[in-house]
DSSP file (Angstrom, degrees, kcal/mol; ACC not computed):
  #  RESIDUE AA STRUCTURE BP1 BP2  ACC     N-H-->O    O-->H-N    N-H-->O    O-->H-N    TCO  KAPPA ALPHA  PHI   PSI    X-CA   Y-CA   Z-CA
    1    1 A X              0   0    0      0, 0.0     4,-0.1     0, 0.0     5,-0.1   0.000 360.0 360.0 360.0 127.5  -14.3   13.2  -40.9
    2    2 A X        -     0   0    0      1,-0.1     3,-0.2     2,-0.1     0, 0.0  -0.082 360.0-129.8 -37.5 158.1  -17.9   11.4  -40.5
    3    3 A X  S    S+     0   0    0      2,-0.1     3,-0.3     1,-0.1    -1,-0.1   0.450 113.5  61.0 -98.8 -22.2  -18.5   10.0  -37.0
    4    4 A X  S    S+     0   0    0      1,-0.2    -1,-0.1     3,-0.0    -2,-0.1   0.533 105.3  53.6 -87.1  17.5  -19.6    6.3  -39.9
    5    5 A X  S    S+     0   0    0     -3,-0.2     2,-0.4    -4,-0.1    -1,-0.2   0.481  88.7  91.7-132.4  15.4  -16.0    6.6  -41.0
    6    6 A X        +     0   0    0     -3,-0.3     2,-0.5    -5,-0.1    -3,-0.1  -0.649  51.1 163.9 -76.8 139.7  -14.2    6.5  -37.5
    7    7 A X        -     0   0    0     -2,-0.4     2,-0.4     3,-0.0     3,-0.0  -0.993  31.3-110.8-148.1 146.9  -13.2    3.2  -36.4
    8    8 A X        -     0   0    0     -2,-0.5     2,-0.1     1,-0.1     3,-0.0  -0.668  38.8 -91.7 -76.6 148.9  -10.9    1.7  -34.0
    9    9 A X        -     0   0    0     -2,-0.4     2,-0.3     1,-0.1    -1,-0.1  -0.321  33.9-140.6 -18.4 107.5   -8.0   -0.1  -34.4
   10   10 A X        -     0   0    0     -2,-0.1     2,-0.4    -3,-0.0    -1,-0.1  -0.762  12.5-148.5 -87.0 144.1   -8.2   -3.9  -34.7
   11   11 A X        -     0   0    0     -2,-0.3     2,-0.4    -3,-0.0    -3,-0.0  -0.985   4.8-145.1-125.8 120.3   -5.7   -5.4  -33.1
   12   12 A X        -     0   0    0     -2,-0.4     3,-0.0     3,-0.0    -2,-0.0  -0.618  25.5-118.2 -97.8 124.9   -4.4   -8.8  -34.8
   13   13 A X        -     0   0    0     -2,-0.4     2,-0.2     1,-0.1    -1,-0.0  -0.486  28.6-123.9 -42.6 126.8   -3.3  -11.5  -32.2
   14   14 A X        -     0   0    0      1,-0.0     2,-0.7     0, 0.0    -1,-0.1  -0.705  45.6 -88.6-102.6 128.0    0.6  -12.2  -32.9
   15   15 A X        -     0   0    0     -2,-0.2     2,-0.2     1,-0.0    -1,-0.0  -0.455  49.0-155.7 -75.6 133.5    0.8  -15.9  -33.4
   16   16 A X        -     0   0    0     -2,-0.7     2,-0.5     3,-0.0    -1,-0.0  -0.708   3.9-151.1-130.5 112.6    1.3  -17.4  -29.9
   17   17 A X        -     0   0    0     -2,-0.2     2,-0.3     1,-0.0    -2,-0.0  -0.930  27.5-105.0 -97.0 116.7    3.0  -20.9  -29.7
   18   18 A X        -     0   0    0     -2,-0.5     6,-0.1     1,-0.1     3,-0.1  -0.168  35.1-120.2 -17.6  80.8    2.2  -23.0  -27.1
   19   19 A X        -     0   0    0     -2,-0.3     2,-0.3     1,-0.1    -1,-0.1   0.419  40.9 -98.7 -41.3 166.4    5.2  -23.2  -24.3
   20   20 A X    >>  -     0   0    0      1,-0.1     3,-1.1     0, 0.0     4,-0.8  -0.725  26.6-107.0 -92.2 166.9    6.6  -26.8  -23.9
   21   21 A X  T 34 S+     0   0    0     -2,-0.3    -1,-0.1     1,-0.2    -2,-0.1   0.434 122.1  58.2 -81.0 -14.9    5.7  -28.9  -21.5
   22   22 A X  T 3> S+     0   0    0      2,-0.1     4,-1.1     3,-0.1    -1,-0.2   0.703 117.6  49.4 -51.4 -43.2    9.3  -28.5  -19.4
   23   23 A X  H <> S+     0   0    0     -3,-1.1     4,-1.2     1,-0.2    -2,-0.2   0.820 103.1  46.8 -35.6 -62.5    7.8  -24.6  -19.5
   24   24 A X  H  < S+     0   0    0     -4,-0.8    -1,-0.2     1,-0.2    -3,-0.1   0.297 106.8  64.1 -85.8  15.3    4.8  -24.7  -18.6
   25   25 A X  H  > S+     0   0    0     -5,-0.3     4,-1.5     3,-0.1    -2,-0.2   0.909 112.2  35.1 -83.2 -70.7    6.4  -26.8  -15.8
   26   26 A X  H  X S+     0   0    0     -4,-1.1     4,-1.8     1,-0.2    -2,-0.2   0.651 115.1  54.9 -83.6  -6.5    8.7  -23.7  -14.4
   27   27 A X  H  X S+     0   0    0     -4,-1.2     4,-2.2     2,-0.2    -1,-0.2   0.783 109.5  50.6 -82.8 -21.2    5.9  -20.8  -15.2
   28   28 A X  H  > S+     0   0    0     -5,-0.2     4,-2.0     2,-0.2    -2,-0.2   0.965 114.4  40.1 -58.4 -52.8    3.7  -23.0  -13.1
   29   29 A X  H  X S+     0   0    0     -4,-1.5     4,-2.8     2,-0.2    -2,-0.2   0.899 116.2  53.8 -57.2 -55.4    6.4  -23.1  -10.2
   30   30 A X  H  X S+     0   0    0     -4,-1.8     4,-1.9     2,-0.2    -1,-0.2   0.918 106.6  48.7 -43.8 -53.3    7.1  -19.3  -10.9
   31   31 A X  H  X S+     0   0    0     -4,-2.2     4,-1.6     2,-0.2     3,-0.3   0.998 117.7  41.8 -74.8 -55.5    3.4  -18.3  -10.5
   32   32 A X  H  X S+     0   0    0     -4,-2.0     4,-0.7     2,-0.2    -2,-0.2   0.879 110.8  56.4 -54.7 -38.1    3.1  -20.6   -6.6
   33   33 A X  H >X S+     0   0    0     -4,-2.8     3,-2.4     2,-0.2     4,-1.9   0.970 112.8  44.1 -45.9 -71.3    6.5  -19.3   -5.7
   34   34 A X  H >X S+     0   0    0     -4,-1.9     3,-1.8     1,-0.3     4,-1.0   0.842 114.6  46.0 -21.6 -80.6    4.6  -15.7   -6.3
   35   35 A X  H 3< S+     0   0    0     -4,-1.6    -1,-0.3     1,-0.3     4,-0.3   0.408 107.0  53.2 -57.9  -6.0    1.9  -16.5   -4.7
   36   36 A X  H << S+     0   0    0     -3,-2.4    -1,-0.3    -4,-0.7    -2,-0.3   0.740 113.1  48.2 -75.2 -30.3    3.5  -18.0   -1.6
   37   37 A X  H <X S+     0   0    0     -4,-1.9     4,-0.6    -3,-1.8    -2,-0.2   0.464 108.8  56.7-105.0  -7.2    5.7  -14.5   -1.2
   38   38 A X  H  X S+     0   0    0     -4,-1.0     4,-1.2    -5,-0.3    -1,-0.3   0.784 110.0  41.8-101.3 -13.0    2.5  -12.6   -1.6
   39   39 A X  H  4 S+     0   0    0     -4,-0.3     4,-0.3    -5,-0.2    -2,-0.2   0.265 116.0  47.4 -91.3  11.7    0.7  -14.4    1.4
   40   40 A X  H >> S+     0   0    0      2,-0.1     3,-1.7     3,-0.1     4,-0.8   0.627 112.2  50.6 -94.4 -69.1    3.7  -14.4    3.7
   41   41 A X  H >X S+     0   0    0     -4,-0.6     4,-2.7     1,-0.2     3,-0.8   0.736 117.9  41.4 -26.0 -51.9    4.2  -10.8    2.9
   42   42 A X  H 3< S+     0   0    0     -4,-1.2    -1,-0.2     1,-0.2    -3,-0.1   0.746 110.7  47.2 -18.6 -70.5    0.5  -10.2    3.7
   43   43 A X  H <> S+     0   0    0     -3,-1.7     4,-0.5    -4,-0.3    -1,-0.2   0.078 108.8  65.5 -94.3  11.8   -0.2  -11.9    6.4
   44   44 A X  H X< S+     0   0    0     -3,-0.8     3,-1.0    -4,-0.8    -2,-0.2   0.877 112.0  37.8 -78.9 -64.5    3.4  -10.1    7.7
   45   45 A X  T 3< S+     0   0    0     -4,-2.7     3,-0.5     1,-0.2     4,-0.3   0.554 107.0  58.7 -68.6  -6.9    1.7   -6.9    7.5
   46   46 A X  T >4 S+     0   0    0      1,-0.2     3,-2.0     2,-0.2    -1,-0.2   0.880 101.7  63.8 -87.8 -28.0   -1.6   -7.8    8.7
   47   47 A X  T << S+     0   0    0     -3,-1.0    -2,-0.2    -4,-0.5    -1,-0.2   0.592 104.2  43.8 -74.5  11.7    0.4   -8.9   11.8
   48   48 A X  T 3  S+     0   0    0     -3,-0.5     2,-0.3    -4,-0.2    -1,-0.2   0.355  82.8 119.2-133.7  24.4    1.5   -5.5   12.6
   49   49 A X    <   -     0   0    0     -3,-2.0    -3,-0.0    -4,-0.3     2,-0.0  -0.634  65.6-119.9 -72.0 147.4   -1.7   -3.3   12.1
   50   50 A X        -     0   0    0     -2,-0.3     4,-0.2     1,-0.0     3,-0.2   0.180  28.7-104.8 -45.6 177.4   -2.9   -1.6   14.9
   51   51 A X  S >> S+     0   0    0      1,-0.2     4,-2.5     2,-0.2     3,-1.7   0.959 120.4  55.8-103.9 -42.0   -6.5   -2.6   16.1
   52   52 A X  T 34 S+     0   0    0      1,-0.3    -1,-0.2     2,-0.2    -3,-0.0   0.497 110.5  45.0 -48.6 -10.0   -8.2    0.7   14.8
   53   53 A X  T 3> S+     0   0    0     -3,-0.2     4,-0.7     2,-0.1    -1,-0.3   0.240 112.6  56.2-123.7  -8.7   -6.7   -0.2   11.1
   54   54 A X  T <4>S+     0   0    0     -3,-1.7     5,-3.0    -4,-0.2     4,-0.3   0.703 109.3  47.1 -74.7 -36.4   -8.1   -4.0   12.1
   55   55 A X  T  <5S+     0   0    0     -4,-2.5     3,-0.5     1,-0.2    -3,-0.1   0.895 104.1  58.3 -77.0 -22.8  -11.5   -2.4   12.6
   56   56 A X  T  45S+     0   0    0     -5,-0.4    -1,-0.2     1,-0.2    -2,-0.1   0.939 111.9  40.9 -71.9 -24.9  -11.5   -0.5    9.5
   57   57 A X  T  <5S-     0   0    0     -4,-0.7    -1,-0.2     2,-0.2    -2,-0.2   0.138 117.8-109.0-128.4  55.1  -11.1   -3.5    7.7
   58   58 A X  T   5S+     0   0    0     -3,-0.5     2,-0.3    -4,-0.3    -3,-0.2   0.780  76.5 120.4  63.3  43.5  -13.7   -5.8    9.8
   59   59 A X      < -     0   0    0     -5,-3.0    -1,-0.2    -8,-0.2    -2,-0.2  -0.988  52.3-131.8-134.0 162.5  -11.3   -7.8   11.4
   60   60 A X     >  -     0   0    0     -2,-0.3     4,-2.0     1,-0.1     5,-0.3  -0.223  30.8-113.0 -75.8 178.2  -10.1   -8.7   15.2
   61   61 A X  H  > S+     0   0    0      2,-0.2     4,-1.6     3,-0.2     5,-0.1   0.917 122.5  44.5 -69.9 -43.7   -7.0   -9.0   17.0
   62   62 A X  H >> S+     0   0    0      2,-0.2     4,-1.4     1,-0.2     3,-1.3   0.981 112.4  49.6 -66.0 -82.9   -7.8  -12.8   17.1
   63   63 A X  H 3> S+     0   0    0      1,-0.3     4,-2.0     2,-0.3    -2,-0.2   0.673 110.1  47.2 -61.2 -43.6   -8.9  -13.2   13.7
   64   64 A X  H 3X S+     0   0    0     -4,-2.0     4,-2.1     1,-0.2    -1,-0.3   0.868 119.2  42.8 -87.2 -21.6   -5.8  -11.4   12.0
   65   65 A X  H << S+     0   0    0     -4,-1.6     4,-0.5    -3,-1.3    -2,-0.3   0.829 105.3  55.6 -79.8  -4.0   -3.4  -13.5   14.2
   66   66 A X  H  < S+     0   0    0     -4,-1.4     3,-0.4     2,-0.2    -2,-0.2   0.978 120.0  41.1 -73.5 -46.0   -5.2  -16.5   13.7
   67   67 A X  H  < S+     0   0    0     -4,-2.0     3,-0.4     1,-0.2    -2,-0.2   0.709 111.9  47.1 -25.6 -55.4   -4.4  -15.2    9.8
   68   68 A X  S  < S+     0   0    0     -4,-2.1    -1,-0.2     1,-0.2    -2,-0.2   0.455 105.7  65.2 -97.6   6.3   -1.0  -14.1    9.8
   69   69 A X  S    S+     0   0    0     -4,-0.5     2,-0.4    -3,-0.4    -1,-0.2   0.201  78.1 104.2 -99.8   4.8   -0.1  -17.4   11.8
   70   70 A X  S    S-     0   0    0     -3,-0.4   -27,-0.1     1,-0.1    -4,-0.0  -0.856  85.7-103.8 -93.5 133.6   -0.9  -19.6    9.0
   71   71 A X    >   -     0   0    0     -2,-0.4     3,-0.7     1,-0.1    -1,-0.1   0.124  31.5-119.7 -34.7 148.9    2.0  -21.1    6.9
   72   72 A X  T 3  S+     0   0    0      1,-0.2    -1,-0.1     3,-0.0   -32,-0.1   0.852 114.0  64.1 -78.4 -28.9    2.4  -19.2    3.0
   73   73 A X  T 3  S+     0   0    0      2,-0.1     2,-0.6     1,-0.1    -1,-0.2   0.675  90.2  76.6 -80.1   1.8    1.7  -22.5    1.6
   74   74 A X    <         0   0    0     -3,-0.7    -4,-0.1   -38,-0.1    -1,-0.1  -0.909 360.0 360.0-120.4 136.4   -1.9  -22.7    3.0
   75   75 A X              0   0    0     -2,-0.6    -1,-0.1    -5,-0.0    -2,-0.1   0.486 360.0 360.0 -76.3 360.0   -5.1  -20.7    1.5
């Protein structure tokens, strides 16, 4: 086969209806929930590196508790 008679694949968009608004209400909730359990979890583990695994990734003993001592609901 010619290399002008290869083509890729188009791929057609399945039509995608807009949640309702009660929806996009609990995926909203769903996604902060998520993101709340991935900064406690985080900042769990950051509070139990060692200081040689702090240094590797350019932080202090002060600076990752000041970190992992912050609430999951605050950036």
């Amino acid at each position: 086969m010619a290399r002008s008679q290869m083509t890729a694949p188009t791929l057609r968009p399945l039509s995608v209806q807009p949640l309702p608004p009660v929806s996009r209400v609990f995926v909203a909730l769903a996604q902060t929930v998520l993101t709340w359990e991935l900064r406690r979890a985080g900042r769990h583990a950051l509070r139990d590196l060692d200081a040689h695994l702090l240094d590797d990734i350019g932080l202090t003993a002060v600076d990752a508790r000041i970190e992992a001592d912050k609430p999951f609901w605050q950036d």
